[in-house]
N, C-alpha and C positions, 0 to 999 in steps of 0.2 A: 224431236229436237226443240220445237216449239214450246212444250210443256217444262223443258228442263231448264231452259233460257226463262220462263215466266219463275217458275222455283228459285231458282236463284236468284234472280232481282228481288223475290216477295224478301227472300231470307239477310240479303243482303245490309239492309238498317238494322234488325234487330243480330247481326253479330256486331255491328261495331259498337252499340251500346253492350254487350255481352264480354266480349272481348276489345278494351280500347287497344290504338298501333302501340309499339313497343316505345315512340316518342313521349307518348302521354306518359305512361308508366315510369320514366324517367323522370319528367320534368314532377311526378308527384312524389317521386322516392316510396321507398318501400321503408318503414317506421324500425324495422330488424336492421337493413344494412344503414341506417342512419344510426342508428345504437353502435353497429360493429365499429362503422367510422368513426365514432366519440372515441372510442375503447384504442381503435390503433392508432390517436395522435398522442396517446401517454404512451410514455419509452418504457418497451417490456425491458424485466430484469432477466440478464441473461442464463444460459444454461451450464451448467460446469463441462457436462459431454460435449457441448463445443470446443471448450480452451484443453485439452487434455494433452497435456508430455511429459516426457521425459524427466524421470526427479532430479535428475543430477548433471549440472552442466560444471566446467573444470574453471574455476574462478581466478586462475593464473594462464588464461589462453588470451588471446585479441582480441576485444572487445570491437567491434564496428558503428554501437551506438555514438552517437556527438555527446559532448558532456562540453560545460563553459569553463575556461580559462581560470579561473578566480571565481569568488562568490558574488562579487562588483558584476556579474556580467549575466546570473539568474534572474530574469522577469519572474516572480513569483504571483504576479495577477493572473497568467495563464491556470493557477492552481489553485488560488483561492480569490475568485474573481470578486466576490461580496468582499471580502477585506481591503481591497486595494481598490475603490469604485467603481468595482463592472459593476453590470446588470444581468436581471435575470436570463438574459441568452447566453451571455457568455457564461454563465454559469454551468451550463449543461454542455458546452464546447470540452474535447477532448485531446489534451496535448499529454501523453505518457511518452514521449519519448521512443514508440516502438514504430515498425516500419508504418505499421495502419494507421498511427497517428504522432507525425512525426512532431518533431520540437527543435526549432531553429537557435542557437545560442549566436550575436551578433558580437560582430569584433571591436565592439568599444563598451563600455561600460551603463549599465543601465542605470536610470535615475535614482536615485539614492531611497527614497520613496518608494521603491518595486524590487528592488535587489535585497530589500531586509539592513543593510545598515543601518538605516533611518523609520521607526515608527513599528510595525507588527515585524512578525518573522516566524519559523517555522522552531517550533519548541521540542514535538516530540519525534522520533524518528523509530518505525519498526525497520528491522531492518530481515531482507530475507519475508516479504510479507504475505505471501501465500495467495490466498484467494480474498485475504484483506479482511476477515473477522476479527480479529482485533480491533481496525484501525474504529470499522461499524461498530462495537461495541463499546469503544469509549468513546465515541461523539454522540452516547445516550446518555453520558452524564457528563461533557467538558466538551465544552460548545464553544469555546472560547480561545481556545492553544489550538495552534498549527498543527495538524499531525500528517507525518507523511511518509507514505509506504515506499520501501526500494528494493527491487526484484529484480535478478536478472535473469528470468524468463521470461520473455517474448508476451506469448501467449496465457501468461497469467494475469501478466498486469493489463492486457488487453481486456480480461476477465474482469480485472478489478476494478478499472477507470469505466466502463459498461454499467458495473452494478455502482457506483457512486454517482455515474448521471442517472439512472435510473430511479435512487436513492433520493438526490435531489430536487427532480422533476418531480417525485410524487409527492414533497413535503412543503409544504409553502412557506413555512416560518425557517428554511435554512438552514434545519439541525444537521445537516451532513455536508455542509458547506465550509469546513474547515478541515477535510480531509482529502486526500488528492495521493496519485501516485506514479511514479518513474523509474522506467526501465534505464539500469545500469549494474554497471560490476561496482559496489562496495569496496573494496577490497583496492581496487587501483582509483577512483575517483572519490572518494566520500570527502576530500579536502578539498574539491574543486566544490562541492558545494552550499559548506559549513564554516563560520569563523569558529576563533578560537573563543571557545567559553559562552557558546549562544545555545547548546542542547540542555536541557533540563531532566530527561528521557529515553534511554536508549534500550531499545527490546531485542533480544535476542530467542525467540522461540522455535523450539523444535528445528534448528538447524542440523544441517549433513553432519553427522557423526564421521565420514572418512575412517571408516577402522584401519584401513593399511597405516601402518607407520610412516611409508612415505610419503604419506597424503596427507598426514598433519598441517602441514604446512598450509594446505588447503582450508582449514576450519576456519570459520569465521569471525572465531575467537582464539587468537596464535598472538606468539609475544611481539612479533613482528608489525602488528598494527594496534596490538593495544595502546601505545603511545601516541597513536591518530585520534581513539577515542577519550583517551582525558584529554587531549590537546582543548578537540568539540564540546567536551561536559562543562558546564558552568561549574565551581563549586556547589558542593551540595548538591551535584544530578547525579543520578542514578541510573547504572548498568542493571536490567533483570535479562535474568536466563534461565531458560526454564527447556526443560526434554524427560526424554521418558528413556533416553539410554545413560546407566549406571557412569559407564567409563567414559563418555563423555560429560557427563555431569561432575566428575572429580577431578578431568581436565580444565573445566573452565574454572572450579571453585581453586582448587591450587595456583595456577595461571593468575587470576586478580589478587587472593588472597597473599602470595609471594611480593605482589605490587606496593609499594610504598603509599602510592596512591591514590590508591581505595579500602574502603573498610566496609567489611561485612555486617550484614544488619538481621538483628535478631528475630527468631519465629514470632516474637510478641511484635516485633516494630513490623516484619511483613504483613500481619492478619490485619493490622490496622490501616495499611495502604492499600486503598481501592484500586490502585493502579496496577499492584500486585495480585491483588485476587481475581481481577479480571481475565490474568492469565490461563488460570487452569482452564475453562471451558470456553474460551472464548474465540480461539482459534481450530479450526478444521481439522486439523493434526491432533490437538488435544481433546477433539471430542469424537474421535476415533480413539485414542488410547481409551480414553473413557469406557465407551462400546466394548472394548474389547477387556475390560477390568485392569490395565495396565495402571503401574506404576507413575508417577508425573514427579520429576526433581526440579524444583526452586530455587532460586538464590537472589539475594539482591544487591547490591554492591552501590556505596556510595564516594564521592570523592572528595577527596580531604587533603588538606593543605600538606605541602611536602614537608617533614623533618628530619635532620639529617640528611640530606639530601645526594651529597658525596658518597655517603658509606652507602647506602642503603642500595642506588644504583650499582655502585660498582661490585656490591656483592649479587644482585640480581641478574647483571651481565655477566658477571664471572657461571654462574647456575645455568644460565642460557648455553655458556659455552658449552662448558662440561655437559647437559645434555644434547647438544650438538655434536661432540665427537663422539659419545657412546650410539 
């Protein structure tokens, strides 16, 4: 016993220089997890197998998102905080409108200065915007126009307002700082959040085709709210639409082109708009068709002063009827 009590006292200094307590080894950090730790205060971009549903939700059902009163009543600094004097925190702050990051609209009217009346506002509008490449693809060349994505699934724009903090956090100069996105139904609120004649922009890509004929009604482009969106268009803005199904590409191009309206613009005037070409590859959907060698239909429609204005309606409502009763 003697000997083993001496052994162990001899051995006992040379482990603590050998092996220090596990306090030291803290208070010196290990030079690996001070690296990791650098690495997990930058916001990872997220993964698509997390946000994954269902394609098709029924855009004539009851919306339970909040949506504001009027466009007087949009804080638009929550979405483009560099524009309206935030700073770089709130930049990377997340208000999409969905349950995980909800968005409060208040019952009096916001300063004129934040609501868009008055000074910046939101120019372009995807509508239906996916997992949001589009909107990433053109704040690589137009840094400067409001663009903003509206979806109403849940868990995509969840997707997308993750990868635009993400986006933003890793870029110092701000280039992704004039894009933002919100959960809602188009289709019942797109007037609560747009005056009249403030869009410049409006995208329609690879939307739900609805093949049943009684689910027309359902498209996102129906004769029934196309008079919402020239209400929104400025003169001179422009409707793109663009899909890779046949029958709904002759739907949409009939539907505007019937319109008094809008005028259709030619394959010379689309190659020259960059706003245009962006489309084919630029969204998720279309660089599957791609992959897959499918076909991609285009169209660009611009808006122009009404003439004639009597005849022209009452013949396009009377064609609405007539294909209403057949």
């Amino acid at each position: 016993k003697l000997k083993v009590k001496a052994i162990a006292a001899s051995l006992r200094p040379l482990s603590t220089k050998i092996c220090p307590p596990p306090m030291e080894m803290e208070k010196k950090g290990n030079p690996e997890e001070q690296e990791a730790t650098k690495k997990a205060k930058v916001i990872a971009m997220p993964k698509k197998k997390n946000y994954r549903m269902r394609a098709h939700i029924n855009p004539l059902s009851d919306m339970k998102h909040p949506y504001p009163f009027t466009p007087d009543y949009v804080n638009w600094k929550l979405h483009y905080p560099l524009f309206y004097g935030g700073n770089a925190t709130d930049n990377i702050e997340i208000y999409d409108n969905t349950y995980k990051h909800p968005t409060t609209y208040k019952d009096q009217p916001e300063d004129p200065s934040m609501n868009g009346s008055i000074g910046k506002h939101v120019d372009i509008v995807d509508i239906g915007c996916g997992y949001g490449g589009l909107m990433v693809e053109m704040a690589k060349f137009d840094q400067t126009s409001l663009i903003l994505g509206m979806e109403i699934r849940g868990k995509l724009v969840n997707y997308v307002s993750e990868r635009i903090r993400a986006l933003r956090d890793s870029d110092p100069d701000g280039k992704y700082s004039n894009i933002s996105v919100l959960c809602t139904n188009v289709m019942k609120t797109i007037t609560n959040y747009f005056r009249k004649g403030q869009l410049s922009k409006m995208y329609f890509c690879f939307p739900d085709p609805h093949f049943k004929k009684a689910n027309y009604r359902r498209r996102i482009l129906n004769p029934l709210i196309l008079s919402e969106y020239a209400y929104m268009l400025k003169m001179g803005g422009k409707i793109y639409t663009i899909t890779d199904v046949k029958d709904l590409f002759d739907w949409n191009t009939r539907l505007l082109s019937d319109s008094p309206q809008f005028k259709r613009l030619s394959e010379e005037e689309i190659n020259a708009d960059p706003y245009a070409q962006v489309m084919y590859n630029a969204t998720e959907e279309g660089q599957k068709v791609a992959r897959l060698k499918g076909q991609k239909f285009l169209a660009v429609y611009e808006k122009v002063p009404l003439t004639n204005c009597p005849i022209q309606l009452l013949q396009l409502n009377k064609q609405l009827l007539v294909k209403k009763k057949k």
